[in-house]
VOBA-1610 file (N, C-alpha, C; in pm, whole numbers, padded with zeros to 5 digits, always signed):
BEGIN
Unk+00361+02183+02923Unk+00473+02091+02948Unk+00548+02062+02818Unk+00458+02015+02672Unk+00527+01982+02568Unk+00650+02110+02554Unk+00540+02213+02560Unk+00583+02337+02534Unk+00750+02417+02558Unk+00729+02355+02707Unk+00860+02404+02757Unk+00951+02329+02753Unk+00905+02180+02680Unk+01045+02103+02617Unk+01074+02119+02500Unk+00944+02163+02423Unk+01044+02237+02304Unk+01089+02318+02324Unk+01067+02411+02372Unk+01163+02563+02397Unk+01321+02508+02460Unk+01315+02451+02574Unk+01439+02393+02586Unk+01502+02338+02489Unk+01446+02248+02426Unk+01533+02182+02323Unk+01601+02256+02205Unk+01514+02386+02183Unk+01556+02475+02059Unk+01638+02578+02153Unk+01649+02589+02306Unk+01752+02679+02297Unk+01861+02596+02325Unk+01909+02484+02390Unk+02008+02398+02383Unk+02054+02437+02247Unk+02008+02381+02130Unk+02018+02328+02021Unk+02061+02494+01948Unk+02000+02602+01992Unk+02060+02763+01929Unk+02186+02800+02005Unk+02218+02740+02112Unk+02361+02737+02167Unk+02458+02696+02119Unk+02383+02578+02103Unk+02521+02510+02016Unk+02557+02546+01881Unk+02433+02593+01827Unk+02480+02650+01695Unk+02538+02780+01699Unk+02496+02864+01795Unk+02589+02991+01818Unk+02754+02953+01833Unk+02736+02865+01930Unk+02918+02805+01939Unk+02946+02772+01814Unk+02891+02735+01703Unk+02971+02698+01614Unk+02964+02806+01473Unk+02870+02879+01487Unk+02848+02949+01408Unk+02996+03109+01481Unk+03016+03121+01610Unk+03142+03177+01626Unk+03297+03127+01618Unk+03254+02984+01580Unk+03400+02890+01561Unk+03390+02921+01414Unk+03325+02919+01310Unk+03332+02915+01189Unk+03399+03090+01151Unk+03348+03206+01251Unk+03389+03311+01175Unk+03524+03312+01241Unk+03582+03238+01339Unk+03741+03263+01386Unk+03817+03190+01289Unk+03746+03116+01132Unk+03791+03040+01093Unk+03790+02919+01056Unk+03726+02837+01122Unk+03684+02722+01112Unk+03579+02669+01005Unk+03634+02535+00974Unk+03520+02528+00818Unk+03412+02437+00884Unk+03285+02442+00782Unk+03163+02430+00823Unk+03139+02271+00694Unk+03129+02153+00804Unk+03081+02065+00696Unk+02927+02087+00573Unk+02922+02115+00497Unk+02814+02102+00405Unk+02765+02013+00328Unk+02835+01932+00343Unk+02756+01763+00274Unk+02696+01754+00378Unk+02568+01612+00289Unk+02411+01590+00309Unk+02450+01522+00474Unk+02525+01429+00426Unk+02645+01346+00571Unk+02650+01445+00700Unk+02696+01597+00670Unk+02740+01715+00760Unk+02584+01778+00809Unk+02510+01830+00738Unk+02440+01865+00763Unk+02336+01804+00885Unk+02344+01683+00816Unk+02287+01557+00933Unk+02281+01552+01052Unk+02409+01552+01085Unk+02495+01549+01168Unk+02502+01741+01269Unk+02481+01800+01185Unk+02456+01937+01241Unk+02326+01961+01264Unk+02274+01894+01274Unk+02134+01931+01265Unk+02065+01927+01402Unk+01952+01994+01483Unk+01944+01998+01575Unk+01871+01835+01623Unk+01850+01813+01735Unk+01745+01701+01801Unk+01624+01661+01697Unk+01545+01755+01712Unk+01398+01772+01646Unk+01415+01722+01501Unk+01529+01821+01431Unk+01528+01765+01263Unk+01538+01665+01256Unk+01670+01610+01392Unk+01739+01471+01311Unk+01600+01392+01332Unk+01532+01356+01432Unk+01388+01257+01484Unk+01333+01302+01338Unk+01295+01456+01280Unk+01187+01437+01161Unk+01260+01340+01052Unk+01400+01403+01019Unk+01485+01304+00892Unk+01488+01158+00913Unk+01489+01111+01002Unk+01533+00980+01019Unk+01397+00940+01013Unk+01280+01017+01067Unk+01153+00908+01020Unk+01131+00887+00870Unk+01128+01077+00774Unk+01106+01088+00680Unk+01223+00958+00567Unk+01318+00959+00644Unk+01378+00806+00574Unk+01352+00660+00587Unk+01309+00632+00722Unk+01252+00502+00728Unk+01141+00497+00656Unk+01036+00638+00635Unk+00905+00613+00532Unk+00918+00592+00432Unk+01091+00614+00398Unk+01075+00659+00218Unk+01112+00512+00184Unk+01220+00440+00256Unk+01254+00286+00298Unk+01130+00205+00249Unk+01062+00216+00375Unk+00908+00136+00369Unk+00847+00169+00217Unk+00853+00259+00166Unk+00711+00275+00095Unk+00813+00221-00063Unk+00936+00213-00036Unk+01013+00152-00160Unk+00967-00030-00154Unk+00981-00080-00009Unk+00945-00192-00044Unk+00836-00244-00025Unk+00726-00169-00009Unk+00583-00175-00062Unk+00537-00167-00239Unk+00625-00047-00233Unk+00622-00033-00428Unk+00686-00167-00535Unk+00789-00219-00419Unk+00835-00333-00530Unk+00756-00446-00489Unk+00735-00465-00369Unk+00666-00584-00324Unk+00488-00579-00408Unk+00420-00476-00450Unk+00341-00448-00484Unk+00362-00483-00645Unk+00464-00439-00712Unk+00533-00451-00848Unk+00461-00576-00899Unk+00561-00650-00808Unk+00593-00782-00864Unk+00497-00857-00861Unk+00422-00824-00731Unk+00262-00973-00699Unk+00194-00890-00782Unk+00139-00761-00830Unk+00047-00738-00971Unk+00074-00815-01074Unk+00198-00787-01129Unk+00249-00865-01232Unk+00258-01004-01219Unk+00290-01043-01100Unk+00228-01203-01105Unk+00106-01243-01128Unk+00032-01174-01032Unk-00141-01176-01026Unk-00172-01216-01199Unk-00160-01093-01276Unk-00206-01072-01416Unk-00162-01192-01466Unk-00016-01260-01473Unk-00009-01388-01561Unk-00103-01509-01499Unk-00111-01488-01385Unk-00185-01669-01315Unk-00332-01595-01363Unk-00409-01491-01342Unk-00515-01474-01441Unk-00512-01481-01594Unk-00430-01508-01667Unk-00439-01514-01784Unk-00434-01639-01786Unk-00305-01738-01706Unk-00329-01845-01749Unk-00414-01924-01736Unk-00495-01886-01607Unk-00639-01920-01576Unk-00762-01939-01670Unk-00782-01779-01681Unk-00874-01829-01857Unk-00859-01884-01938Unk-00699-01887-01969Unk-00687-02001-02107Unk-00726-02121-02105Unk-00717-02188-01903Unk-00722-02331-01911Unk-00901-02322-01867Unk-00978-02256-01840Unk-01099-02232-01781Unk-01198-02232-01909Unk-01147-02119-02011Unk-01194-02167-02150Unk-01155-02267-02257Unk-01069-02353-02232Unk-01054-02445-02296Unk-01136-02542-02306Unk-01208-02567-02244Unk-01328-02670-02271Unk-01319-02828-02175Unk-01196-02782-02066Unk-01161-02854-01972Unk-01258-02885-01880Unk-01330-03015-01828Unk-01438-02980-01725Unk-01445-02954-01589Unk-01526-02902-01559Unk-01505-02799-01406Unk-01451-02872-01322Unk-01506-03019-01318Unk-01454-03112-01243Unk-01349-03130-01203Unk-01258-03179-01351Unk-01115-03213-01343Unk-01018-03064-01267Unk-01100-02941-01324Unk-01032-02794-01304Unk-01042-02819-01139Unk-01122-02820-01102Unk-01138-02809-00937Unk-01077-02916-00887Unk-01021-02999-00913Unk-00946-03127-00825Unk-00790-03101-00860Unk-00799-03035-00992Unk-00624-02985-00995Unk-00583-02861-00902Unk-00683-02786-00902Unk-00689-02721-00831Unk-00684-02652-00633Unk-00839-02760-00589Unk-00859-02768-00472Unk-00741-02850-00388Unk-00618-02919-00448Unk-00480-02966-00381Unk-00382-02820-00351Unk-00438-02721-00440Unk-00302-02603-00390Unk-00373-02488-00313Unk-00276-02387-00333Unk-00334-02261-00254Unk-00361-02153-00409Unk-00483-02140-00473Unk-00506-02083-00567Unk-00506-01919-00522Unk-00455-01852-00656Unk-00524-01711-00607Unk-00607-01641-00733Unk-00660-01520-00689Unk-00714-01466-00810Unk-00829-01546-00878Unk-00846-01538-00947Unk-00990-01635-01040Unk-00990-01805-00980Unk-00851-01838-00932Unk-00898-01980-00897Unk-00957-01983-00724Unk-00934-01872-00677Unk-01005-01853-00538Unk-01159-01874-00573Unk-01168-01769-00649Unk-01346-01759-00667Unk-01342-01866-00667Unk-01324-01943-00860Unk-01355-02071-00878Unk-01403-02200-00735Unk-01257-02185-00710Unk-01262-02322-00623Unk-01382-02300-00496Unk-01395-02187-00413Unk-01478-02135-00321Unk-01609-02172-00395Unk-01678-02107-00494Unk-01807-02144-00587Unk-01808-02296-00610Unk-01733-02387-00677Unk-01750-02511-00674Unk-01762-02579-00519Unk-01697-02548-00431Unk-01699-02682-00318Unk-01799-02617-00257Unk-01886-02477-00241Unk-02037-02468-00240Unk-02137-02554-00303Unk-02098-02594-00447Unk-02216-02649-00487Unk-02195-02787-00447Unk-02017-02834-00461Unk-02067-02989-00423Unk-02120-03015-00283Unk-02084-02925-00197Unk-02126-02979-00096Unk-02281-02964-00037Unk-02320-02885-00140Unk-02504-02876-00150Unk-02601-03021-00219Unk-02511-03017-00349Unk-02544-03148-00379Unk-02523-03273-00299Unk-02416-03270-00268Unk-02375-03414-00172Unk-02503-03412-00029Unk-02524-03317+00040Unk-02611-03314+00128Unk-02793-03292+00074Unk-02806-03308-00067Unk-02908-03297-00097Unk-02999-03184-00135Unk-02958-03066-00168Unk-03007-02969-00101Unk-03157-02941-00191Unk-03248-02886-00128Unk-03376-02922-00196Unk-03396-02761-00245Unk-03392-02639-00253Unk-03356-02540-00312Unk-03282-02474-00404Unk-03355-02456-00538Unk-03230-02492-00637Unk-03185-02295-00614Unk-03305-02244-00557Unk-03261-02086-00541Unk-03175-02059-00463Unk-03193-02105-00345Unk-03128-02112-00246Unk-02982-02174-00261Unk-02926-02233-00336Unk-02816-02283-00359Unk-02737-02164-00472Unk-02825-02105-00553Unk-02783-01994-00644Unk-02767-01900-00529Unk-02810-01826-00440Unk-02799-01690-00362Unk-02660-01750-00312Unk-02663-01884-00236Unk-02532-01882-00136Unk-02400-01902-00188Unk-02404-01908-00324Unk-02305-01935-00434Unk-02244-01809-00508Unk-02351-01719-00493Unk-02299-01569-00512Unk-02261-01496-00413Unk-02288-01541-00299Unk-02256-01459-00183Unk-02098-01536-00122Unk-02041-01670-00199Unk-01952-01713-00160Unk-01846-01650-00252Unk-01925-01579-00386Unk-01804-01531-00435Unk-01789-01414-00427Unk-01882-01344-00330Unk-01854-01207-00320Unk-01779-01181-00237Unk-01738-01318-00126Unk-01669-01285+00045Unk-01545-01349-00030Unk-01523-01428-00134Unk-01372-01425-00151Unk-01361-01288-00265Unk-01397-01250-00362Unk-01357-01146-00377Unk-01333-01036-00305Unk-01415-01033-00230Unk-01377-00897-00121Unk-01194-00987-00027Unk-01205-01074-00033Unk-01045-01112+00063Unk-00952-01095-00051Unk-00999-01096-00175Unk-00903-01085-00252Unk-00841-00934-00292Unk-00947-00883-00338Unk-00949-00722-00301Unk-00861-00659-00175Unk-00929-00703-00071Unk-00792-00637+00018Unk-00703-00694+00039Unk-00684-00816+00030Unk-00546-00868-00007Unk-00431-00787-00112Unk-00493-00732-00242Unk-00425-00691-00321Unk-00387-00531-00308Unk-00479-00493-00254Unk-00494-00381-00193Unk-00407-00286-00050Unk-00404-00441+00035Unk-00334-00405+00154Unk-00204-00318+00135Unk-00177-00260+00269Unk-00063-00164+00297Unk-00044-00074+00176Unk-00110-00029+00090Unk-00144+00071+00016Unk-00173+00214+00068Unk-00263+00193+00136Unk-00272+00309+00223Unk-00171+00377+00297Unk-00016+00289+00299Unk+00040+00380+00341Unk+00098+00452+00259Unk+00141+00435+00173Unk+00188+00480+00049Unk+00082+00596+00010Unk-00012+00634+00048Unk-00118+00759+00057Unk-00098+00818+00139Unk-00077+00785+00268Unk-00035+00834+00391Unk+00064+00910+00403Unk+00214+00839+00308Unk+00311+00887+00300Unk+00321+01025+00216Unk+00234+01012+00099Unk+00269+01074+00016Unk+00156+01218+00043Unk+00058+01202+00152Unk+00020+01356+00193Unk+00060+01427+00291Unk+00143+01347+00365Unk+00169+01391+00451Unk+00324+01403+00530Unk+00417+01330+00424Unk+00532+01339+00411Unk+00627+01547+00399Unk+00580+01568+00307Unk+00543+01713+00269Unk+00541+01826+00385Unk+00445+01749+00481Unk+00454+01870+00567Unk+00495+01833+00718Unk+00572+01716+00760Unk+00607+01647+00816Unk+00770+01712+00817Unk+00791+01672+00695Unk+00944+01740+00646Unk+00962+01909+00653Unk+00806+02010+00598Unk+00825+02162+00665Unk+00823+02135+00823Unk+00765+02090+00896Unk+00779+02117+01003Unk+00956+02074+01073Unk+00991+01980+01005Unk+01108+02010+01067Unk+01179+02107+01007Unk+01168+02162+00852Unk+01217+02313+00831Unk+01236+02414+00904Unk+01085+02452+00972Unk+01005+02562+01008Unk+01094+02544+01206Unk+01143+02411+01213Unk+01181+02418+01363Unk+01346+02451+01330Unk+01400+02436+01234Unk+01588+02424+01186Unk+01573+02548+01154Unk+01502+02638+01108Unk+01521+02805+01093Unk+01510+02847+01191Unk+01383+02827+01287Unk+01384+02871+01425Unk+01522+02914+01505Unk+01593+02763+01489Unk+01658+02745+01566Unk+01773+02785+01528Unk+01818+02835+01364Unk+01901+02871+01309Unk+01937+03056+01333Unk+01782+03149+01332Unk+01773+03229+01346Unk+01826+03279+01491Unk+01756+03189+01577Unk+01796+03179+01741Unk+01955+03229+01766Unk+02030+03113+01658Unk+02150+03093+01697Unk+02221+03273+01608Unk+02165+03283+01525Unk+02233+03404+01438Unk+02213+03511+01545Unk+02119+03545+01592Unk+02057+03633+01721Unk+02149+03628+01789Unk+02236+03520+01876Unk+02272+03539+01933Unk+02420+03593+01932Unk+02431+03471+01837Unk+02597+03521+01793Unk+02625+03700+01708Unk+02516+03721+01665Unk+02519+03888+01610Unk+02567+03913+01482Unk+02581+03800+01412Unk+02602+03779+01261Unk+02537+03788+01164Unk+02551+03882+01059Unk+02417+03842+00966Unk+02526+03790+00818Unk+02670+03740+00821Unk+02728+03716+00734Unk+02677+03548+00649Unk+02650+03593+00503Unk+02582+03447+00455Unk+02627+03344+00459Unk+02786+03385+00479Unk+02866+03225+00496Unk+02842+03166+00630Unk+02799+03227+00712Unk+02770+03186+00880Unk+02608+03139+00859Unk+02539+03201+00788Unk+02388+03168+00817Unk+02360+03081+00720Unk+02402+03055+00577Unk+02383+02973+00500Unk+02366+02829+00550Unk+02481+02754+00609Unk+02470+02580+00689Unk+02370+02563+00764Unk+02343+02692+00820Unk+02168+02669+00908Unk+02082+02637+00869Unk+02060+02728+00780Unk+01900+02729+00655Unk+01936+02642+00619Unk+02055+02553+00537Unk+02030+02472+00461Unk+02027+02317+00589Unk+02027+02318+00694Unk+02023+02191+00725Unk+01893+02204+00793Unk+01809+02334+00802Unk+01649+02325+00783Unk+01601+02271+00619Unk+01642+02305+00548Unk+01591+02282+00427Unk+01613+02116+00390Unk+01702+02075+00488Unk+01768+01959+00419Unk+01606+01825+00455Unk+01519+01909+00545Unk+01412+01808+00591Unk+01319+01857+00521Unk+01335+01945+00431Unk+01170+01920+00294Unk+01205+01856+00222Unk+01354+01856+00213Unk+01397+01822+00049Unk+01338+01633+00049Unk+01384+01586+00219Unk+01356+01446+00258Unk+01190+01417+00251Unk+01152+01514+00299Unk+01013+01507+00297Unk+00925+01466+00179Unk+01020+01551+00037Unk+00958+01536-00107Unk+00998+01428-00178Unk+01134+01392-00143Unk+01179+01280-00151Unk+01088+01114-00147Unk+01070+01149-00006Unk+00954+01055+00054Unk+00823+01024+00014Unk+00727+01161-00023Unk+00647+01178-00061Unk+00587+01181-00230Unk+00697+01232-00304Unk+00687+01186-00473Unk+00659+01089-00520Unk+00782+00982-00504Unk+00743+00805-00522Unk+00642+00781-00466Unk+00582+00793-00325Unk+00465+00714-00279Unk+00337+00756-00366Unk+00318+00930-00396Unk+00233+00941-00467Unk+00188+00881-00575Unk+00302+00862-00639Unk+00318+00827-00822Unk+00272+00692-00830Unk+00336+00636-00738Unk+00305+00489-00711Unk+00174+00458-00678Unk+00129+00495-00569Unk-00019+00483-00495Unk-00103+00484-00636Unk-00122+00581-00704Unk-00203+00619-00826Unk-00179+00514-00887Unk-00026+00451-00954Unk-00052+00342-01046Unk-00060+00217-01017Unk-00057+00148-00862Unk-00121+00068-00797Unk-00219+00041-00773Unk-00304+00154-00754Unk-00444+00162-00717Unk-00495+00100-00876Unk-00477+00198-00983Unk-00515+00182-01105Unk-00510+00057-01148Unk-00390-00040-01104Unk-00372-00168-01133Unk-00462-00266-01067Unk-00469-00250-00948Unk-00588-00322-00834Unk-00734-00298-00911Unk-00783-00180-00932Unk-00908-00137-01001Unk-00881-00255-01148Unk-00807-00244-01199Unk-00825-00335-01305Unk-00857-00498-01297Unk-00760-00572-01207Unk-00760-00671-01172Unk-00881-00718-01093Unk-00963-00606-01019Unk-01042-00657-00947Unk-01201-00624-01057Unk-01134-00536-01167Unk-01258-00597-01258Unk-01269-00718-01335Unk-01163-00770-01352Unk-01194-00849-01415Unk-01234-00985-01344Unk-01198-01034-01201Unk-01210-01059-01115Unk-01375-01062-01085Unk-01453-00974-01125Unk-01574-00881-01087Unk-01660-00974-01230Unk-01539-00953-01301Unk-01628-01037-01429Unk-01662-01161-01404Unk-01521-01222-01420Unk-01542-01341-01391Unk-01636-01425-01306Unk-01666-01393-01200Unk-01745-01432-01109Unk-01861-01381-01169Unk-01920-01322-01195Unk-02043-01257-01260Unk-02088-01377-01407Unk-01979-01393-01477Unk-01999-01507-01577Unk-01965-01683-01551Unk-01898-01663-01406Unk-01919-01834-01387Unk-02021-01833-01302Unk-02085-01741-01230Unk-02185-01809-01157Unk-02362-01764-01250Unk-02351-01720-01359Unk-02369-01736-01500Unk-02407-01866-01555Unk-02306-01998-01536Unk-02255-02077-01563Unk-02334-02246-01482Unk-02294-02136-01353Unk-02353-02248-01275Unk-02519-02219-01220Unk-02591-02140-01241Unk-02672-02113-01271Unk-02742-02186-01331Unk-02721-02207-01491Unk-02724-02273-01565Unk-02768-02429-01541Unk-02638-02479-01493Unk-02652-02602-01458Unk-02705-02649-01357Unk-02780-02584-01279Unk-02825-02548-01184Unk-02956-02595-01226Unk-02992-02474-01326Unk-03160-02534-01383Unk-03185-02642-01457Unk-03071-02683-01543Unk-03095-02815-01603Unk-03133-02960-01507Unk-03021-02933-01419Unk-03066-03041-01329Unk-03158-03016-01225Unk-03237-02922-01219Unk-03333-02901-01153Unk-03464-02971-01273Unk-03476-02956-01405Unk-03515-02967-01511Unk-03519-03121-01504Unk-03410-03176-01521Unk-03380-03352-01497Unk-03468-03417-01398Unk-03434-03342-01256Unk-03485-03397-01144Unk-03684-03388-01185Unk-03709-03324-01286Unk-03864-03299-01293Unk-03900-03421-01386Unk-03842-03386-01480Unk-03847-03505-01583Unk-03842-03656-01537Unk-03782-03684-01449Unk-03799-03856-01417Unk-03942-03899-01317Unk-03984-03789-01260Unk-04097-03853-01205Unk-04204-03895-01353Unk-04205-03751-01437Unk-04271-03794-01514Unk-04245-03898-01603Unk-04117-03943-01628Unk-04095-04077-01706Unk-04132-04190-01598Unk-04143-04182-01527Unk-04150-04293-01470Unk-04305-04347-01437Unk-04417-04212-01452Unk-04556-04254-01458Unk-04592-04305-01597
//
């Protein structure tokens, strides 16, 4: 069934190019801009071009939309550590904090702190048990953060393997159908067959088009995400480090007063 609607569609579509490919040798000129070609182009190409352009669309404003929140990301992590190592206490950090919508290092942060207060506030009699669920709170916001930063990336991979041959195939169907039409009309003159081939060709050229940027990009996005989410990787690794720490002291405290008190 597919079958015999493509065949229909490519001989419709070699008709019409025969009609015009015998209007051009009585004379008639043949548009050759990107505009003309377009526009000459059979059913099948135009559906491949017009996707291979909405992808190339999309994956532009994935690349800038991606741009800009890295480059944001990186300053609110920098300014993060500066105020995190300053010698500010966790306390005050988490109440300036826990009023907004943090991202990046103050996600962890804030997620790891309102674990512990709310262990302490309910008492919690496991000082281990309060360390495991404190690492495992910063592993489930790092992982949201991760694909957060990460998201719709994949298409921009998508695009860029498969753009390529998305765009030959509508080549491989505009020669078909170009050849079809030369067949019929009985021409083998290059000024008649040239507008054919080239408005097959005109869907790799879209294809590579499409597919270059997404590649180039994907790679130095990815590379950027891998960075951010190490340090990210650190961080959490050295504040719960931190709280750890304080963790045993006041586990330490809580030992010490029975014995002061005998």
């Amino acid at each position: 069934m597919l079958a015999d609607m493509i065949e229909t569609a490519l001989f419709g579509v070699s008709a019409a190019f025969a009609q015009g490919l015998e209007t051009s040798e009585l004379g008639g000129t043949v548009d050759v801009s990107l505009v003309g070609l377009f526009l000459e182009a059979g059913l099948i190409v135009k559906i491949v071009m017009i996707g291979l352009l909405l992808a190339s669309v999309w994956s532009w404003a994935i690349i800038i939309d991606k741009w800009f929140l890295y480059a944001r990301t990186k300053r609110q992590l920098n300014r993060f550590e500066k105020v995190f190592w300053s010698g500010q206490s966790l306390e005050e950090l988490y109440k300036s904090l826990s009023d907004r919508s943090p991202t990046g290092m103050g996600v962890l942060f804030v997620a790891a702190m309102r674990e512990w207060k709310r262990s302490f506030e309910r008492g919690a009699n496991s000082q281990i048990g309060l360390g495991t669920r404190i690492d495992k709170v910063l592993d489930v916001s790092l992982a949201k953060e991760a694909e957060r930063l990460e998201s719709r990336l994949m298409f921009l991979a998508t695009v860029g393997s498969a753009a390529p041959f998305v765009g030959l195939f509508g080549t491989v169907i505009g020669i078909m159908t170009s050849f079809q039409a030369i067949a019929g009309s009985k021409s083998t003159n290059l000024a008649v067959v040239a507008p054919g081939i080239a408005e097959a060709l005109l869907a790799t050229a879209l294809g590579l088009l499409a597919a270059i940027p997404a590649t180039i990009f994907y790679n130095k996005l990815s590379a950027d995400v891998s960075k951010i989410t190490t340090r990210l990787e650190g961080f959490a690794d050295e504040f719960s480090a931190i709280l750890s720490r304080q963790i045993d002291e006041k586990a330490s405290q809580a030992n010490q007063q029975p014995r002061a008190a005998e």
